[in-house]
C-alpha positions, 0 to 999 in steps of 0.5 A: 542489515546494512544500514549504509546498503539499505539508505542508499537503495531507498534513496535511489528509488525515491531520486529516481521517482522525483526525476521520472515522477511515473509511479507516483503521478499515475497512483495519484491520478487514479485515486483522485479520479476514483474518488472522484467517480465514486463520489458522483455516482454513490452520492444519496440524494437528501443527504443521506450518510455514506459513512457506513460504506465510504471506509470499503471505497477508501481501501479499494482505492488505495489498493488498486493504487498500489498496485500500480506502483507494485508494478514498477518494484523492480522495472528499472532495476529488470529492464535496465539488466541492473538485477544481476548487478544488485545480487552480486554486491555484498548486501543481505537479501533482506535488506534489498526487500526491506529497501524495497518496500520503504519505498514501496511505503513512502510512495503510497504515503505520499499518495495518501497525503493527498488522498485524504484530505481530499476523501474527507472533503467528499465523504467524511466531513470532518469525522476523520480529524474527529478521530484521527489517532485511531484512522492514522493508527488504521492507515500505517498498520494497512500500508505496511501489510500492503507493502509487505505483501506486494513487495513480497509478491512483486519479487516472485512475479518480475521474472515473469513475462506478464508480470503486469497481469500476474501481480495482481492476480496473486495479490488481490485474494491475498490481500483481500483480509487486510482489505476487510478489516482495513475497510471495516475499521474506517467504516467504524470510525466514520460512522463514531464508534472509535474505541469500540472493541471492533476498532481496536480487534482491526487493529490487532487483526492488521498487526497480526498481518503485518508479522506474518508476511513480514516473517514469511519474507523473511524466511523466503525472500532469498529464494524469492530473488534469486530465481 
């Protein structure tokens, strides 16, 4: 991989994001108001726990928030006609999906930085700093997946003409496993059985995801680019 290639690509992406802000505002102001709407409508009336369920409307959030910025993978470089230019430059294949997805991941991070605390604040009330090696252990291992995956598939689909619908119709049942032990994994350790054998099988569960699609655009991502 080009080290030098690849640094410069994850550089434009995040510039450029810090000058138009499209990506992350619209991300952030999606999973804020869902936060938000789920926190009025599944609020149990007598204090009733939610954190059996919360872990499920985390994910969901911030998968559907990634979409958004999935979306707009590769906008500027299609609809500015820079694509054909970034293929004929000396670089690997790999790293232009390996920069892609860095910053595919800074953005949802960025996001989630923010996004926690503010779940934490509604839902889980302390528990997650209870147990925060364990959930920041859940979030890497989730993002990459996501990242790895939607950037994969975001490739395939940019030269479709409704690549804004067909991005997440092949995104979401793939997606849908990491999504179940994403979910699952936060629901355990909100409701305190961080270090069960379930929490810990989530995790392997996510890696075992990670490498999979990793190794897959791996292997194809240089057809996936140049059709």
């Amino acid at each position: 991989m080009g080290w030098r290639q690849f640094k410069a690509m994850v550089r434009k992406d995040v510039v450029s994001e810090l000058r138009t802000r499209e990506t992350v505002v619209s991300m952030f102001l999606f999973v804020v108001l869902a936060m938000i709407v789920f926190h009025y409508a599944f609020t149990v009336s007598g204090g009733g726990r939610l954190s059996f369920y919360t872990g499920g409307m985390l994910w969901v959030v911030f998968v559907f928030g990634a979409l958004l910025g999935l979306n707009r993978s590769f906008a500027h470089e299609k609809d500015d006609g820079c694509l054909d230019g970034l293929l004929l430059c000396p670089v690997d294949r790999m790293t232009i999906y390996l920069a892609k997805m860095t910053a595919n991941l800074i953005f949802l991070g960025a996001i989630q930085v923010v996004a926690v605390p503010v779940f934490a604040l509604f839902f889980a009330s302390g528990r997650i700093a209870t147990h925060l090696p364990a959930f920041l252990a859940l979030v890497v291992l989730a993002d990459l997946g996501i990242a790895a995956l939607g950037t994969l598939l975001a490739t395939i689909t940019m030269n479709t003409r409704s690549r804004d619908l067909l991005l997440p119709i092949v995104f979401l049942p793939l997606v849908i496993p990491l999504l179940i032990a994403a979910a699952s994994g936060t629901s355990a350790l909100l409701s305190g059985a961080a270090g069960a054998p379930s929490v810990l099988g989530r995790l392997a569960f996510l890696l075992v995801y990670d490498g999979v699609f990793l190794v897959l655009a791996y292997g194809t991502y240089d057809v996936a680019i140049g059709e």
